[in-house]
C-alpha positions as CSV (number, residue, x, y, z in Angstrom):
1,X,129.1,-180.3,38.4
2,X,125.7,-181.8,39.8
3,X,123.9,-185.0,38.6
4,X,120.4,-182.7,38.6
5,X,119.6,-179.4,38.6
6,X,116.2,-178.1,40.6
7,X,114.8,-174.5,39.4
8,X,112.5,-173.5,41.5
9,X,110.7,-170.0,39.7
10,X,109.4,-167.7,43.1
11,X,107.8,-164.1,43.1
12,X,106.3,-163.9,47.2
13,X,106.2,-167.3,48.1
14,X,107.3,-166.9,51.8
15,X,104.1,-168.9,52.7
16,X,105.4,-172.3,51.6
17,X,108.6,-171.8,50.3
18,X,110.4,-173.2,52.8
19,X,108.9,-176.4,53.4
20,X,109.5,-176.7,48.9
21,X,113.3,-176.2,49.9
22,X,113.5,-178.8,52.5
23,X,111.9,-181.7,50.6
24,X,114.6,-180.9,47.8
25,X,117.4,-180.8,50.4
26,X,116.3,-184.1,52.3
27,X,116.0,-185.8,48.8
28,X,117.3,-189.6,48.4
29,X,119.9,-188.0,45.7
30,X,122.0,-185.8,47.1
31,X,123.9,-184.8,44.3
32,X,122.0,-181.7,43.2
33,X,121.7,-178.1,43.0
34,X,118.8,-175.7,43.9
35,X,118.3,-172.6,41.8
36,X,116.0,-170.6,43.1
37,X,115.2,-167.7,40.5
38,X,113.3,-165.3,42.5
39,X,110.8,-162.7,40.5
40,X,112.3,-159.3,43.1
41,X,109.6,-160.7,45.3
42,X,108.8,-158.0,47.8
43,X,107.9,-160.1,50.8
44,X,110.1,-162.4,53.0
45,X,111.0,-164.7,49.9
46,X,114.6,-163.8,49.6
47,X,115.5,-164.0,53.2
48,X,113.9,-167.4,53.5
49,X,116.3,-168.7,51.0
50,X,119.6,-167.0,52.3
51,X,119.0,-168.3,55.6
52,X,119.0,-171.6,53.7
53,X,122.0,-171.0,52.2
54,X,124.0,-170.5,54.9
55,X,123.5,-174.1,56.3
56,X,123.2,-175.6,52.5
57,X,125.5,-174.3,49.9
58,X,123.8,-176.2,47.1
59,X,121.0,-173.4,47.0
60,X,121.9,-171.0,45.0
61,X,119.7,-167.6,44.1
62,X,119.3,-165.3,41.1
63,X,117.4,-162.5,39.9
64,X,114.8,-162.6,37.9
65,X,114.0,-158.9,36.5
66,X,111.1,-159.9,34.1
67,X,108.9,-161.4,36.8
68,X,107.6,-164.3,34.9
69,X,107.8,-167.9,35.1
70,X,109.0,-168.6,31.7
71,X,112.3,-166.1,32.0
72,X,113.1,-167.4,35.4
73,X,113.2,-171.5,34.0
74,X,115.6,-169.9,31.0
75,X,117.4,-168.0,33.5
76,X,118.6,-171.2,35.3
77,X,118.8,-173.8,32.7
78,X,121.8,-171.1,31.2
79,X,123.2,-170.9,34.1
80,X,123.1,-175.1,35.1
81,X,126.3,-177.2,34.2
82,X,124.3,-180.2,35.4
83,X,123.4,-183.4,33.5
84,X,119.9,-183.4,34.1
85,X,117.5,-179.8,35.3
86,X,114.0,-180.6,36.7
87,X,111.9,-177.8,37.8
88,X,109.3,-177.2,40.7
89,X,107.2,-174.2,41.8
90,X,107.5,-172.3,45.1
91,X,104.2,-173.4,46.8
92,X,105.0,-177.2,45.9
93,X,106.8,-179.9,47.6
94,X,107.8,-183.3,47.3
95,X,108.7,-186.9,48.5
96,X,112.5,-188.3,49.5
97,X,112.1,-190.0,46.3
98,X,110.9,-187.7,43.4
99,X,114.1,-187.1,41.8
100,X,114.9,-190.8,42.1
101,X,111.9,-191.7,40.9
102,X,112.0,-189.3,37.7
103,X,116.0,-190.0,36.6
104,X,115.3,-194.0,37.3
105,X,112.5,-193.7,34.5
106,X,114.5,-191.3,32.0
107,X,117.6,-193.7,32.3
108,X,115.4,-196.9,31.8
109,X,113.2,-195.6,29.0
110,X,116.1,-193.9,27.1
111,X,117.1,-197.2,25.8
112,X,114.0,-198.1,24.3
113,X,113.0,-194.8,22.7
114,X,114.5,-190.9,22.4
115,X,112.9,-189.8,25.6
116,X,112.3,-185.9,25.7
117,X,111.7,-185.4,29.7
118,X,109.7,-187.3,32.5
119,X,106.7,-185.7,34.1
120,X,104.8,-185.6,37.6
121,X,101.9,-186.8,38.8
122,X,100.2,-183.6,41.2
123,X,98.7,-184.4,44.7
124,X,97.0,-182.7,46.7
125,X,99.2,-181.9,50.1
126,X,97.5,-182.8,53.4
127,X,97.5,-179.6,55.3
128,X,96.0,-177.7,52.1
129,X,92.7,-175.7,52.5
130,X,89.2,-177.7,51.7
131,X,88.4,-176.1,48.9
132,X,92.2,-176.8,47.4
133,X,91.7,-180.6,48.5
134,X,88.1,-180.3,46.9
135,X,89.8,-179.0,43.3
136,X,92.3,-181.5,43.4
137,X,89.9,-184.4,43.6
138,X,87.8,-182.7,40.9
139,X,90.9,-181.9,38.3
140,X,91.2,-186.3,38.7
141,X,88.0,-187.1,37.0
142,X,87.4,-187.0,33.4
143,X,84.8,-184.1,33.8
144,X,87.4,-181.6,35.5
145,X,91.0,-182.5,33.8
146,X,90.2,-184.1,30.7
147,X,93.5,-186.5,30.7
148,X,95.9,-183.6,32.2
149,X,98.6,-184.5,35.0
150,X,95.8,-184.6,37.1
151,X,94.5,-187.4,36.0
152,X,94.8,-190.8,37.9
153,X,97.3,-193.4,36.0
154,X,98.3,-196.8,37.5
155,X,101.5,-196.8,34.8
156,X,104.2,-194.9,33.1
157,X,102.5,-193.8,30.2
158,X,103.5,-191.3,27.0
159,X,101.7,-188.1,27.0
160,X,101.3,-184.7,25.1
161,X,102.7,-182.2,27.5
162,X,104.3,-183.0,31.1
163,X,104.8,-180.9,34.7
164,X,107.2,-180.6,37.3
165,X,109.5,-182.9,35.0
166,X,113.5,-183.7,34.6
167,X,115.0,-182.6,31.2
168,X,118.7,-183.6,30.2
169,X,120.5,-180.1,29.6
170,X,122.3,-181.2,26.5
171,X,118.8,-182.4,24.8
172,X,117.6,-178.2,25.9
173,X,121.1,-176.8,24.9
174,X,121.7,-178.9,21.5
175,X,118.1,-178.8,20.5
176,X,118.1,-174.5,21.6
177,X,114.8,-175.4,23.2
178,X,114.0,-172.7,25.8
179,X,111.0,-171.2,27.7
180,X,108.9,-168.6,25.2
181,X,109.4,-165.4,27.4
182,X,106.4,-164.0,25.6
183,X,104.2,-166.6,27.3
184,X,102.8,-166.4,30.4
185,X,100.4,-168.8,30.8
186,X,100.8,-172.6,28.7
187,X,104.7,-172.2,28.6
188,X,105.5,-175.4,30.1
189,X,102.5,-176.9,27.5
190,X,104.4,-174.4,24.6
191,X,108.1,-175.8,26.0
192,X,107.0,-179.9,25.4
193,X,106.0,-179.4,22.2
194,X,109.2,-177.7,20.9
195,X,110.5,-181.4,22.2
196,X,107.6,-183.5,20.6
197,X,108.0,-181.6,17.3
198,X,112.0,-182.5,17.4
199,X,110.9,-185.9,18.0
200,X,110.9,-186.9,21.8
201,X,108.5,-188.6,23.8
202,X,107.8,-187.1,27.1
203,X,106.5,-189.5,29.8
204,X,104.4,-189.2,32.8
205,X,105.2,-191.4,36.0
206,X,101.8,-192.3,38.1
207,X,103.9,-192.1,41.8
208,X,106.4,-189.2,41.2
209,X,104.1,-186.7,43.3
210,X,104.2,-183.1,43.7
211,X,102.3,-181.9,46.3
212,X,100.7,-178.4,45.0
213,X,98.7,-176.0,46.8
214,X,96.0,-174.9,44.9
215,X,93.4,-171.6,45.1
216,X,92.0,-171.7,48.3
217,X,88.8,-169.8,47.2
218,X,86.0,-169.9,43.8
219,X,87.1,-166.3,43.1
220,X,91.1,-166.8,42.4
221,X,90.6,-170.1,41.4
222,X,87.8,-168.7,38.5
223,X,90.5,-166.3,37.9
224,X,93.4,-168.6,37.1
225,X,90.5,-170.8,34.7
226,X,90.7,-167.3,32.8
227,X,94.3,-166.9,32.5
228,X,94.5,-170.7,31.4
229,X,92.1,-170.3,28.5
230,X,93.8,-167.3,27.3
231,X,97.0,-169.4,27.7
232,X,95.4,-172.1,25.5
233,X,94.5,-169.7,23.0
234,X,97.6,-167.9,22.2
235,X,99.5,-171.5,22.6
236,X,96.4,-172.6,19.5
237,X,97.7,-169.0,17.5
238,X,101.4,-170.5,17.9
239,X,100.7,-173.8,16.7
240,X,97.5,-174.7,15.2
241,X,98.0,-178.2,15.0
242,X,97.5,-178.8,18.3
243,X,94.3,-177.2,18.8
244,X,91.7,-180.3,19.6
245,X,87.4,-180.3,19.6
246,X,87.8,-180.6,23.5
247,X,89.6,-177.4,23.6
248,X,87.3,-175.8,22.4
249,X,84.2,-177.5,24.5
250,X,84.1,-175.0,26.9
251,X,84.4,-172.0,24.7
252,X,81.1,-173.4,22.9
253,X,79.8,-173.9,26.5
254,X,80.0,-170.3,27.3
255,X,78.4,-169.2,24.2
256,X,75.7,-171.9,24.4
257,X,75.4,-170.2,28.0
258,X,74.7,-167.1,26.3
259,X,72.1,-168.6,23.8
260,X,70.4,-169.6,26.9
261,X,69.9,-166.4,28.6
262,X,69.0,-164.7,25.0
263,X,66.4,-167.9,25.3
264,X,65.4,-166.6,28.4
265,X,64.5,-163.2,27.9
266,X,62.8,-164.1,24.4
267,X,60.4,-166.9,26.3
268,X,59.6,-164.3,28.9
269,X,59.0,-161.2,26.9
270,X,56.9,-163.4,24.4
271,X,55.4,-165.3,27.5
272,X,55.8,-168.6,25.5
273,X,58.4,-170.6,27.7
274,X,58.6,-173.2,25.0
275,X,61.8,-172.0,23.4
276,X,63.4,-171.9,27.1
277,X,62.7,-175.2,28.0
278,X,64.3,-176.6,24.7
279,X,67.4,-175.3,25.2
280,X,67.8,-175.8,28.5
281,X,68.0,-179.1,27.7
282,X,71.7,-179.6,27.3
283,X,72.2,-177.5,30.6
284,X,69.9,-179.8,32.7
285,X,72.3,-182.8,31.6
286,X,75.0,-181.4,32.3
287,X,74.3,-179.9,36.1
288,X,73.0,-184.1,35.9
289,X,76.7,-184.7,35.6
290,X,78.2,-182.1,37.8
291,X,75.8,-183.4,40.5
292,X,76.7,-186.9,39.8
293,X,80.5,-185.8,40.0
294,X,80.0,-184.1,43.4
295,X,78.3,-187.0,45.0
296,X,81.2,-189.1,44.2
297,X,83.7,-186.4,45.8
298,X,81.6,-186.2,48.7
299,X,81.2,-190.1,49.3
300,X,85.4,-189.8,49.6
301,X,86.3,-186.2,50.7
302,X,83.1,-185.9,53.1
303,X,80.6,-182.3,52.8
304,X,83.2,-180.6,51.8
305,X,83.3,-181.9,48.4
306,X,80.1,-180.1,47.8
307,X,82.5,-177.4,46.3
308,X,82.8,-179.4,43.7
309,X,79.8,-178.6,42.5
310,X,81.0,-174.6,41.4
311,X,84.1,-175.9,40.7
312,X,83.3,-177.8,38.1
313,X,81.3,-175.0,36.1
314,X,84.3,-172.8,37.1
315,X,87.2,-174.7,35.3
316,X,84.3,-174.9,32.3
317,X,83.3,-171.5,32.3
318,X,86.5,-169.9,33.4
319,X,88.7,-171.7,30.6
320,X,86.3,-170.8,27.8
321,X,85.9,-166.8,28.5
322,X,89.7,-166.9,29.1
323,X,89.6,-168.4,25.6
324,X,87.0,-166.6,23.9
325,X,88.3,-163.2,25.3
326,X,91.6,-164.2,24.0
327,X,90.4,-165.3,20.6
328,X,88.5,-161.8,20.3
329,X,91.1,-159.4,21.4
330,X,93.8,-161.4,18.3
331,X,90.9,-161.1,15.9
332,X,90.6,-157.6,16.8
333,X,94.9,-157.2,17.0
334,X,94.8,-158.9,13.1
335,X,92.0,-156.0,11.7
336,X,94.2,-153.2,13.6
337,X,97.6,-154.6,11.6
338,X,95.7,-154.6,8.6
339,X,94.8,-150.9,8.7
């Protein structure tokens, strides 16, 4: 039996897949095991990790017939004898000392209060594209990740919901906290609170760094926005309770957006720009902000953090259609059931 078990959840990661697997195997704790639960990937996923195995028999593979993140982690904490699991994803990768670094702070912090799990801090890894370095820097300011793992603590601190973090099995197994299969966006967000609502506290250490690889382009990176909003919304359904005003920010962003164009075409039609230029208002402040943001992204990233400037109204606009449309296809599932 290992101290730690790693899952790593993969559908076609060939791209960086192997360099995830080497920073687990050159890891300062050596007593682990690497599940790798692969999604019947159908490019050179699977081969990458059996020519790992050969040379390292603590990787181990499984199936995973459903294809989603969620029933891959349950997969692998089910089949884990292990004290501790910890998870990563397939286009990640890590220092000698993450592991160390995580299990140091669970075993300290355990004896002062009933800790749930210990979290990650992402980074942005130094052979990533521009744009990926660019949304990194812009998911560590207040405007872009709103207090989220991005975010740039000096100290351990307690937090809402945690990533990349270690678990104890028997906490998971006792408590018959699992991943919700049915979710496929928010599930790590959905898994932390099953733990906060049995009465854990998860923490979030500021220099256990995974190294992610983010969207290299405005058009999949809009796309996962969307996807994270609808994620948001059906994790809001599940639990109210944990719905918050700044969730819902940029879903009255994208309606305000709206008003604006509806200002438009009424100030032009009626030739009276009055009513334009009064609601515009709020929209000149805050392209005052996203300019403000960018310049300080450029001054440390260079021109290239000029892509800040869509990315911020991407993460904005993205999250609250993904949201909206969410909200509006479960108002429209509740009048169906009642028919």
């Amino acid at each position: 039996m290992s101290k730690i078990d790693v899952i790593i959840g993969v559908r076609n990661e060939e791209k960086h897949l192997e360099r995830c697997l080497t920073s687990l195997q050159n890891q300062n704790l050596a007593d682990i095991q690497i599940f790798v639960v692969d999604g019947r990937s159908h490019d050179r996923t699977r081969d990458i990790v059996r020519e790992k195995m050969k040379k390292d028999s603590r990787i181990k593979l499984f199936d995973n017939p459903q294809r989603i993140i969620s029933s891959a982690r349950n997969i692998a904490i089910k089949a884990s004898k292990a004290e501790y699991v910890a998870y990563l994803d397939g286009h990640c990768y890590v220092n000698e000392d993450w592991l160390e670094k995580l299990l140091e702070t669970y075993e300290i912090y355990e004896k002062k209060c009933k800790v749930g799990g210990v979290g990650s801090t992402y980074a942005s890894p130094d052979d990533d594209t521009s744009y990926g370095k660019v949304v990194a820097s812009v998911l560590r300011t207040p405007l872009g990740g709103m207090g989220t793992a991005y975010s740039n603590d000096r100290k351990i601190e307690t937090v809402d919901s945690i990533a990349f973090a270690l678990y104890r099995r028997s906490t998971l197994i006792k408590g018959g906290i699992f991943y919700d299969e049915s979710m496929t966006q928010c599930e790590d967000t959905d898994f932390n609170y099953k733990l906060i609502k049995n009465g854990y506290v998860l923490l979030k250490h500021p220099q256990a760094f995974v190294y992610q690889y983010r969207r290299p382009n405005t058009s999949q990176f809009f796309g996962q926005m969307v996807k994270y909003g609808e994620g948001r919304c059906n994790f809001a359904f599940k639990y109210r309770e944990t719905l918050k005003l700044f969730h819902l920010i940029p879903v009255i962003f994208v309606i305000y957006l709206l008003i604006v164009i509806l200002s438009l075409l009424i100030s032009l039609f009626s030739g009276n720009p009055g009513l334009f230029v009064i609601v515009s208002i709020p929209l000149v402040i805050y392209f005052l902000m996203d300019i403000t943001y960018t310049l300080i992204i450029v001054s440390h990233n260079g021109l290239k953090g000029v892509y800040a400037l869509i990315i911020f109204p991407s993460i904005h606009i993205g999250y609250g259609i993904g949201f909206l449309k969410r909200l509006l296809n479960k108002e429209g599932e509740r009048k169906h059931n009642h028919k």
